[in-house]
C-alpha positions in Angstrom: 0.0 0.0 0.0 3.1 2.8 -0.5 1.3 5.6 -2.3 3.6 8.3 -3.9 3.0 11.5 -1.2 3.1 15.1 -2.2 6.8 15.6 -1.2 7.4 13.4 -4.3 5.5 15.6 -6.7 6.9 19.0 -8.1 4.0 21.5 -7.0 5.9 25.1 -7.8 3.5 27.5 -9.3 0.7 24.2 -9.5 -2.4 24.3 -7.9 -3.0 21.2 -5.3 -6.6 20.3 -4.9 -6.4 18.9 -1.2 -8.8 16.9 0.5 -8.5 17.5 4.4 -10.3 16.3 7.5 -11.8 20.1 9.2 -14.8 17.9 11.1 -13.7 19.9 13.9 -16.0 20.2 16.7 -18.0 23.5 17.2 -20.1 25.7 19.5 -21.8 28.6 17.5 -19.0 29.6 15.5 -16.3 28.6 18.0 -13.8 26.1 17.3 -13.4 23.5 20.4 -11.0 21.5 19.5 -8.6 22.5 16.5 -6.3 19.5 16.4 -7.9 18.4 13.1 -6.5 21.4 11.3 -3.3 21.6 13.1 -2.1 17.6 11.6 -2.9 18.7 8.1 -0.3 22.0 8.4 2.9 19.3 7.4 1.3 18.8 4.1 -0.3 22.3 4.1 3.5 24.1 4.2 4.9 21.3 2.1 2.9 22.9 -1.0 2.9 26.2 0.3 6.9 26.4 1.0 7.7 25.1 -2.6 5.8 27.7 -4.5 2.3 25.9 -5.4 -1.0 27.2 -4.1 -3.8 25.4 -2.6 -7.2 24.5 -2.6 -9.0 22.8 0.7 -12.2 20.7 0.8 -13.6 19.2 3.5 -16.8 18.1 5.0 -18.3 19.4 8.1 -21.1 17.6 10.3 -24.2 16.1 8.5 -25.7 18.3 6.9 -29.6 17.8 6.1 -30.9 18.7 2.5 -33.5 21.7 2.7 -32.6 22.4 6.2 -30.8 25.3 7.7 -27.4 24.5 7.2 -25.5 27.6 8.1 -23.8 26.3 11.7 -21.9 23.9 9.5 -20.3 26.5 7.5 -16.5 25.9 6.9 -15.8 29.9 7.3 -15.2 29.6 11.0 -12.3 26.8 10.0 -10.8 29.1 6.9 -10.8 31.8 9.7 -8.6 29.7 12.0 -6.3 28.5 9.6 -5.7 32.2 8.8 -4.4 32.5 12.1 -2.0 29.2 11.8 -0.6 29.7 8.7 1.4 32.7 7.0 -0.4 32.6 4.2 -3.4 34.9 2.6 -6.6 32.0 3.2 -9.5 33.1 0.7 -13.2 31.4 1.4 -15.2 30.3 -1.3 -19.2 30.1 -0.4 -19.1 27.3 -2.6 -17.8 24.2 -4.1 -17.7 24.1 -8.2 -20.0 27.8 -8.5 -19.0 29.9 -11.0 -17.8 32.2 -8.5 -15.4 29.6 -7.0 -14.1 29.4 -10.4 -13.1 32.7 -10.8 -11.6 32.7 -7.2 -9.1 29.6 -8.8 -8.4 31.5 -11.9 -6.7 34.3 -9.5 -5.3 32.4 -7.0 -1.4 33.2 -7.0 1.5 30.8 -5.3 1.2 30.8 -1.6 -2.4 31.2 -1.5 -5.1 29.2 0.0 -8.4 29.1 -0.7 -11.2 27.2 1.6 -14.4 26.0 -0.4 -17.2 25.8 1.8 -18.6 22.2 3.2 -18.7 19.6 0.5 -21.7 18.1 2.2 -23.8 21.0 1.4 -23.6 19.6 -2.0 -25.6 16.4 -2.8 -23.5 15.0 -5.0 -20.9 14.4 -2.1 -22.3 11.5 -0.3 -23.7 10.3 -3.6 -20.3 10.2 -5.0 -21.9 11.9 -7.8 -19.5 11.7 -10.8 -20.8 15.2 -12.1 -19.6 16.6 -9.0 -16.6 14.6 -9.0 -15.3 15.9 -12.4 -16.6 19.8 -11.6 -13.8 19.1 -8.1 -11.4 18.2 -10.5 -11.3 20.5 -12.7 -10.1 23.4 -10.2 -6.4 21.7 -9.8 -3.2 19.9 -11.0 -2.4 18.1 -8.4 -5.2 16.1 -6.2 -3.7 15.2 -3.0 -6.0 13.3 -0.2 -4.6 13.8 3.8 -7.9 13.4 5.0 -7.6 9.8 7.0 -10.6 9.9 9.1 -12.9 9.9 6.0 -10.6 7.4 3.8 -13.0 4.1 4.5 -16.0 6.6 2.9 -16.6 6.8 -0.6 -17.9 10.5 -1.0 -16.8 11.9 -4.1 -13.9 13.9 -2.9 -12.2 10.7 -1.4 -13.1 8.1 -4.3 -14.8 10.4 -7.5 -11.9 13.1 -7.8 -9.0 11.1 -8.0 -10.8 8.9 -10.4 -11.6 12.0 -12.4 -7.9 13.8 -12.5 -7.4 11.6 -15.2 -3.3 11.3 -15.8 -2.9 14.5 -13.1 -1.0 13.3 -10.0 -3.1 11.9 -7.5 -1.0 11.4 -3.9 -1.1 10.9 -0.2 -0.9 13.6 2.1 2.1 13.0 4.8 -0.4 12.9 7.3 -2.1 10.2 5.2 1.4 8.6 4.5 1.8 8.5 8.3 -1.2 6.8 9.3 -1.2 4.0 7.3 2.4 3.4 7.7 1.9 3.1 11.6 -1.7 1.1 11.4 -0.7 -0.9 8.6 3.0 -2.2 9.9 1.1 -2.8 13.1 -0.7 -5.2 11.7 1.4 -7.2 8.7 4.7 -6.7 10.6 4.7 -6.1 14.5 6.9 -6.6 17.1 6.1 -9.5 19.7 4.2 -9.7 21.6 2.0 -7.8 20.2 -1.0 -6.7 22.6 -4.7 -5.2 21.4 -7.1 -3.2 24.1 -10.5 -3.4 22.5 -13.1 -1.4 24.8 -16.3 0.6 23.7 -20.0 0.0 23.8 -20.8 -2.5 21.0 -19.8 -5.9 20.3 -21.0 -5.6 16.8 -19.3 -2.7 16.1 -16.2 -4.7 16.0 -16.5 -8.3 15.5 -14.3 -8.1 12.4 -12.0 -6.4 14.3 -11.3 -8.8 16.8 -11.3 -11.5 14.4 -8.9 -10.1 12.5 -6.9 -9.5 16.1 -7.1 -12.7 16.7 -5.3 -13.8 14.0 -2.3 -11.6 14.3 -1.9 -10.8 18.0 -0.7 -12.6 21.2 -3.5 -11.0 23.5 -6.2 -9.6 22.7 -7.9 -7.3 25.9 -11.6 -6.5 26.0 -13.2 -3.3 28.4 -15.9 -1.4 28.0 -19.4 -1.9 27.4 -19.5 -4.8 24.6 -17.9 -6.7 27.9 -21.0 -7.2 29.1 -22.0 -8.8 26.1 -19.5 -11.5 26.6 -20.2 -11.7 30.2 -23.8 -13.1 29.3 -22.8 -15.3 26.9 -21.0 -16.9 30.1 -24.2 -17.1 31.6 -23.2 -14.2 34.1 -25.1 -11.5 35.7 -25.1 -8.0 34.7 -27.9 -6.0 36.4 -28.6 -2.9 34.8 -25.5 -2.9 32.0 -25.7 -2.1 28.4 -26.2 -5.6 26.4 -26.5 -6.6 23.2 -28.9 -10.0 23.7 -28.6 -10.8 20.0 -24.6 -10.5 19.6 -24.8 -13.1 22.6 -24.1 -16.3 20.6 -21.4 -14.0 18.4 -19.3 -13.1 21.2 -20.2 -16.6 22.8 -18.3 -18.1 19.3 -15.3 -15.4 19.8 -14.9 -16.5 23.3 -14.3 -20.3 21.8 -12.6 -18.8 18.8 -9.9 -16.6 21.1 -9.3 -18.9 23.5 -6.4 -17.9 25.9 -5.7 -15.0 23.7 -9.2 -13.4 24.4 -8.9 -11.9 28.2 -12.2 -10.7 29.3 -12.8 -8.6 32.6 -12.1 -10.3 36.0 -14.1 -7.8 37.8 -16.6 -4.7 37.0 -17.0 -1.3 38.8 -20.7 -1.0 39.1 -22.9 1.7 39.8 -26.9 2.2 40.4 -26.2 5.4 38.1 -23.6 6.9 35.8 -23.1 9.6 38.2 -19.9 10.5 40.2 -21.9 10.8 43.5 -24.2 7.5 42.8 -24.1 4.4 45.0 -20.8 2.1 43.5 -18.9 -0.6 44.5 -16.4 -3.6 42.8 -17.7 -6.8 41.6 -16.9 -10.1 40.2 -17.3 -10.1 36.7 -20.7 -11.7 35.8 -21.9 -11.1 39.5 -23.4 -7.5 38.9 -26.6 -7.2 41.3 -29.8 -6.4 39.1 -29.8 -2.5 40.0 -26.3 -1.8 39.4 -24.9 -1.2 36.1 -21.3 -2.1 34.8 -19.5 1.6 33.9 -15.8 0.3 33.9 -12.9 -2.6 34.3 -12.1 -3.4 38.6 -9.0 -2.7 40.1 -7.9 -6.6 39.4 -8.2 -6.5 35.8 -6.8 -3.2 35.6 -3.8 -4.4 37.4 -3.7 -7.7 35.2 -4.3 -5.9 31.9 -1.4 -3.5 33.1 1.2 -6.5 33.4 0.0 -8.3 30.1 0.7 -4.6 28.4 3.9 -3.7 30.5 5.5 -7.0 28.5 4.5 -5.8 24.9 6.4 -4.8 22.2 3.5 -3.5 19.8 0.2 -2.5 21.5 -2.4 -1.1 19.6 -5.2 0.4 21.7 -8.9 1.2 20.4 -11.4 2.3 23.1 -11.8 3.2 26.5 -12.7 1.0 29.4 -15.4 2.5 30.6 -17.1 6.1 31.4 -14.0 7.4 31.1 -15.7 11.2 31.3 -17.2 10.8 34.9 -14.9 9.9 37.8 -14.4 7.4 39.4 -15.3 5.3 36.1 -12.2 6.9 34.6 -9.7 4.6 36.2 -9.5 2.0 34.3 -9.3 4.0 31.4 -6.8 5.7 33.3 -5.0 2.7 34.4 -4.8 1.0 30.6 -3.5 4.6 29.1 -0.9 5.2 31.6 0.4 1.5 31.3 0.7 2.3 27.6 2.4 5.8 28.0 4.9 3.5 30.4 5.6 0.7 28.0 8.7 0.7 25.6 6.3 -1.0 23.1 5.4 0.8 19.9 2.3 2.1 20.7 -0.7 3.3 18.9 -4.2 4.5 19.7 -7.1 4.7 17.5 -8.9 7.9 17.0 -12.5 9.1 18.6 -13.2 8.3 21.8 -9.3 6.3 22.4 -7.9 9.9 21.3 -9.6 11.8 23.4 -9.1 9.7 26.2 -5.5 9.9 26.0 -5.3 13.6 25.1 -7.9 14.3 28.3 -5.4 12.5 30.7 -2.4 14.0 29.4 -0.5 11.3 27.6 -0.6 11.7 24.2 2.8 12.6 23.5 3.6 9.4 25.7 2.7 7.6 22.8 4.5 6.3 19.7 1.7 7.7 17.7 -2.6 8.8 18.1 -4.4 8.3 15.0 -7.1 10.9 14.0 -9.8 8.6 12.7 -11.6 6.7 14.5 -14.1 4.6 11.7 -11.1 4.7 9.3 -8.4 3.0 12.2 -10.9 0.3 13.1 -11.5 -0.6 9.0 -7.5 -0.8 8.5 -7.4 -2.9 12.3 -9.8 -5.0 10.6 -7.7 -5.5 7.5 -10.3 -3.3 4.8 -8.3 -1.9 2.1 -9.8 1.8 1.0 -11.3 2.4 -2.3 -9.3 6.0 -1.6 -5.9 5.0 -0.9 -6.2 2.8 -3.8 -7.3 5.7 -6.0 -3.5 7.4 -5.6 -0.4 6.9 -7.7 1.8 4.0 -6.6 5.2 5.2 -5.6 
């Protein structure tokens, strides 16, 4: 899967049509977390330092057709990136208007200019190939460093490259980095090589811990989707989040991952998710009917802590439990401070993994935090992307 990346490409006085990952989270107008933009600036002054210009497109929320759509403007983000970059940033209120083609007629080397949310557009999620070819006609260069929307197939991931014809069609670095580190993990990784699975569904990643199973040496389940698997051991589990019809699923994956499939040893329940709520530490498939399960116990954090303190390669993909309201944090805690300890190489999916690490303050403990969530899971469960394959091989 090695993708020739923009650094390879000759981009002086060329215009790179750049598909980035601005799903940055907002209040109003207010930009809560700009992390998303910052990762793209590599690729951003790569162009920008070698004398090409370059135009950004990127989705923002879910927009609904006919609705009001205007808090999911992109101008917030173009005005943000104005402030991180020394460049002039110009915002198109459009995609493939008229008026957005006269803005890419002027644009001049060291210039950026920001078309508004690709979403607003039908043809986006459609993949429309009309809308596909209108994208493509605004650059020279198409370059994708938009991870966490490579498993889609909108038409700015899948339809544009297709439609540059014989234009260069590369990886962004941050692109290039991600599936380096996600995809060495899995073909190639050091051993023993350890995977923390946690979240609320089961059947949100049954391929990924088959998959797991195949390549690693343990494979260590928190979370919700524990419960799961503690009914289909005929335990108890009160109040906590199930999923009765994945029973005989994770009933087969408990048979399938025999000693490398380590469930919870014990739970920390509570009669409410609610720091001040009644709580206490039980046995794993003992939960009293009004308790609920909101995180791993003290034992199973302290044995999931040894199993990762003897990895080489861990790879870690959602928390252990209610990781936003203490006390149900410490497991979460436990597993992410284990990792920032470990010489392994280690890596953490995006969502709710990433911002569990960056809210306890280890991220740059860390060999390396991926910044999409849906895409990390498809690579962990060994999907190839119709968008990766759509770039030049080096």
């Amino acid at each position: 899967m090695v993708k020739k990346t923009i650094e390879q490409v000759d981009v002086g006085e060329k215009i790179v049509l750049m598909r980035v990952d601005f799903n940055v989270p907002l209040e109003g107008s207010t930009i809560t977390d700009d992390r998303r933009i910052c990762m793209a600036l590599p690729t951003i002054r790569s162009v920008l330092d070698r004398g090409g210009s370059l135009i950004l497109m990127s989705h923002l929320g879910r927009p609904k057709s006919g609705s009001d759509n205007s808090t999911l403007s992109l101008r917030p983000v173009a005005d943000r990136l104005a402030e991180l970059v020394p460049a002039e940033v110009i915002f198109a209120a459009d995609c493939v208007s008229y008026d957005t083609q006269e803005r890419v007629r002027s644009l001049l080397p060291g210039q950026i200019l920001v078309l508004e949310n690709l979403r607003f557009n039908d043809g986006e999620k459609e993949n429309s190939a009309e809308f596909a070819s209108e994208l493509a006609k605004l650059g020279d260069i198409y370059c994708n460093d938009a991870f966490g929307s490579c498993h889609n197939s909108d038409a700015s991931m899948v339809g544009v490259p297709l439609a540059m014809g014989r234009k260069p069609r590369v990886a962004g670095l941050l692109v290039e980095k991600e599936i380096q580190f996600l995809s060495d993990a899995i073909a190639d990784p050091q051993r023993p090589f350890v995977a923390i699975l946690g979240g609320k569904k089961v059947s949100d990643k049954i391929q990924v811990i088959r998959n797991l199973l195949n390549v690693c040496d343990k494979v260590l389940i928190g979370g919700a989707m524990a419960y799961t698997f503690a009914l289909a051991k005929r335990g108890e589990v009160g109040k906590s989040f199930v999923e009765p019809d994945k029973v005989e699923l994770a009933a087969e994956l408990i048979e399938e991952g025999g000693t490398k499939l380590v469930l919870p040893a014990d739970t920390h329940c509570g009669e409410s998710c609610t720091p001040d709520c009644r709580k206490f530490v039980a046995i794993a498939g003992e939960i009293p009917d009004e308790f609920e399960g909101l995180d791993i116990g003290p034992t199973t954090a302290s044995l999931y802590t040894d199993i990762i303190e003897g990895a080489r390669t861990v790879v870690w993909n959602g928390p252990m439990g209610v990781f936003e309201v203490p006390p149900f944090d410490e497991g979460t805690r436990a597993v992410a401070q284990a990792i920032a300890d470990s010489s392994a190489t280690s890596i953490v999916g995006g969502g709710d993994s990433a911002a569990a690490i960056q809210r306890l303050g280890f991220s740059d403990q860390v060999t390396h935090v991926s910044t999409g969530g849906g895409a990390s899971l498809a690579m962990l469960e060994g999907r190839s992307f119709a968008a990766v394959n759509a770039l030049d091989d080096a």
